[in-house]
N, CA, C and O atoms as a DFTB+ gen file, in Angstrom:
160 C
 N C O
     1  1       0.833      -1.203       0.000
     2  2       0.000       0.000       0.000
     3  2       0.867       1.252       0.000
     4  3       0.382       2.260      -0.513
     5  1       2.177       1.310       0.551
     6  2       2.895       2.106       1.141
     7  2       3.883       2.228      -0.028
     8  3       4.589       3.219       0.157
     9  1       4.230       1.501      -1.306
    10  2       5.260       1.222      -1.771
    11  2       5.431       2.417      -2.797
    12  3       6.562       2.742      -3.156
    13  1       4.346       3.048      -3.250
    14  2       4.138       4.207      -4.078
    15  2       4.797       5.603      -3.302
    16  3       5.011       6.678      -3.860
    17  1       5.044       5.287      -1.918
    18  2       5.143       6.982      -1.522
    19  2       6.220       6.880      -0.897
    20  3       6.728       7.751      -0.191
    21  1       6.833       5.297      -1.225
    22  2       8.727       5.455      -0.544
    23  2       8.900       6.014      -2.312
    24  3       9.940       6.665      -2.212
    25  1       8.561       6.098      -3.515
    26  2       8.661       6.582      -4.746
    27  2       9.142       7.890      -4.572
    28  3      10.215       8.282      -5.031
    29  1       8.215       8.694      -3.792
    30  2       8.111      10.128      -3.420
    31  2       8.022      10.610      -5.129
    32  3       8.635      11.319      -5.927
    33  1       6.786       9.679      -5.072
    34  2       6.253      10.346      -6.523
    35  2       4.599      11.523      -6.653
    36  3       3.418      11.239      -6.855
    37  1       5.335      12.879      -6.413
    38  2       4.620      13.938      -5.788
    39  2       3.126      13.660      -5.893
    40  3       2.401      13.752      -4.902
    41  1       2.569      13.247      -7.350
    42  2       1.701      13.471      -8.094
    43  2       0.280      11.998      -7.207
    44  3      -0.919      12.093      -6.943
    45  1       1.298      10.842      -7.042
    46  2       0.497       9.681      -6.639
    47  2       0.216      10.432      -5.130
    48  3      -0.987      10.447      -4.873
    49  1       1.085      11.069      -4.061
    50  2       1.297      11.675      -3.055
    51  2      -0.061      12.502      -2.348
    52  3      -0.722      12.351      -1.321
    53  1      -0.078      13.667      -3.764
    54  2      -1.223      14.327      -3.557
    55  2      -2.926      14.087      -4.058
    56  3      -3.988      14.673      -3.846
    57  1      -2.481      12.869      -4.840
    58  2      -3.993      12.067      -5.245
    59  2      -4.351      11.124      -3.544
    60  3      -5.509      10.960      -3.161
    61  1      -3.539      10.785      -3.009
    62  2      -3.201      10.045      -1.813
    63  2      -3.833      11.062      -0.773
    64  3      -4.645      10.650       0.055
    65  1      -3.469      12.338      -0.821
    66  2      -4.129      13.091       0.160
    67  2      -5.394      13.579       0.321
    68  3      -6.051      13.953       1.292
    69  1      -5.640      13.461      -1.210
    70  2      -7.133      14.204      -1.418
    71  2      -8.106      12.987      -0.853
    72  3      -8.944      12.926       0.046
    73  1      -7.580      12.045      -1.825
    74  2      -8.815      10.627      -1.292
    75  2      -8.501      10.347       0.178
    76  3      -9.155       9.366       0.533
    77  1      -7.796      10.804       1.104
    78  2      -8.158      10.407       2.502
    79  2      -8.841      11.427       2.604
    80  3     -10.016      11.219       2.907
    81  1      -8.364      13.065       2.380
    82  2      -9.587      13.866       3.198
    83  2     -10.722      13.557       2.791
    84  3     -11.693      13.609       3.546
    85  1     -10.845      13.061       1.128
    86  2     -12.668      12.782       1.258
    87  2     -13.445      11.960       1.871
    88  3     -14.612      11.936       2.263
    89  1     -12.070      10.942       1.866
    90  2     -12.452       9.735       2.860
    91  2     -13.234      10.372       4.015
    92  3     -14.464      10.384       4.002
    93  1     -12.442      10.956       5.115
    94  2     -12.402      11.451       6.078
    95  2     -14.278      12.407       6.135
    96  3     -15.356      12.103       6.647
    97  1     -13.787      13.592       5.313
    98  2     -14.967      14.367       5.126
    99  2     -16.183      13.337       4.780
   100  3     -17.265      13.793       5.152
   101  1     -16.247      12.362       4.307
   102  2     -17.515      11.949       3.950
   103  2     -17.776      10.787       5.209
   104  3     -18.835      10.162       5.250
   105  1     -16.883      10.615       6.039
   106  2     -17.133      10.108       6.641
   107  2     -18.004      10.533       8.041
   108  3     -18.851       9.921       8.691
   109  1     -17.464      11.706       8.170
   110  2     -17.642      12.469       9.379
   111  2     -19.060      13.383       9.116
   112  3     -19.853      13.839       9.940
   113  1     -19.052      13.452       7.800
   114  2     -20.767      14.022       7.247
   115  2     -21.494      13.187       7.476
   116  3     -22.502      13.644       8.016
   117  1     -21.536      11.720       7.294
   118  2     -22.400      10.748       7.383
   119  2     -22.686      10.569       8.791
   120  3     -23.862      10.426       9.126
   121  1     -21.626      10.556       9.794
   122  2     -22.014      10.386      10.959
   123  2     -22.449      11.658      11.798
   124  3     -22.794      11.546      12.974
   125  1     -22.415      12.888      11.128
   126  2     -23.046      13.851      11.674
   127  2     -24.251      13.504      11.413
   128  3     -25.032      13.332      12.348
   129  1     -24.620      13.343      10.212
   130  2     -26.198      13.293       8.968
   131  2     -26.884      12.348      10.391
   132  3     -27.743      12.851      11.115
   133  1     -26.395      11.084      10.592
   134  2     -26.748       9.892      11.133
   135  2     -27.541      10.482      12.324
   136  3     -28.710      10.228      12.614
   137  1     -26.507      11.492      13.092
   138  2     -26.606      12.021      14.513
   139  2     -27.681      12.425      14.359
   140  3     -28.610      11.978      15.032
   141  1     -27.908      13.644      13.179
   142  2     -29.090      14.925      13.487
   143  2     -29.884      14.103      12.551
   144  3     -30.402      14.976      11.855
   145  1     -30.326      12.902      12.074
   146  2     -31.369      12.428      12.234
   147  2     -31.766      11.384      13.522
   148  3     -32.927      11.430      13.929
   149  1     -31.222      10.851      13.887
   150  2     -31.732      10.025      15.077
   151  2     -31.511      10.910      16.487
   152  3     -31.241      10.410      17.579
   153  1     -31.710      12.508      16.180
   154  2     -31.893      13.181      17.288
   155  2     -33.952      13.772      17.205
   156  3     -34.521      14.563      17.959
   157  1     -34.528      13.006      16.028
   158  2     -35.474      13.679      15.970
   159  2     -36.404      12.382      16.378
   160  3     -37.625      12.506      16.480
């Protein structure tokens, strides 16, 4: 998984960063979404 960014190949690097923050962001939307519906 890791073998692309001992490369320090900038380009795979920053495709690498974006898909975790969306990871991240869509993750943390869903479990907000989740929250403020099962608060009603």
């Amino acid at each position: 998984m890791f073998d692309f960014l001992k490369k320090k190949n900038k380009a795979s690097f920053v495709f690498f960063i974006i898909t975790l923050y969306a990871l991240i962001g869509f993750s943390l939307g869903y479990i907000i979404w989740e929250f403020f519906l099962s608060v009603d």
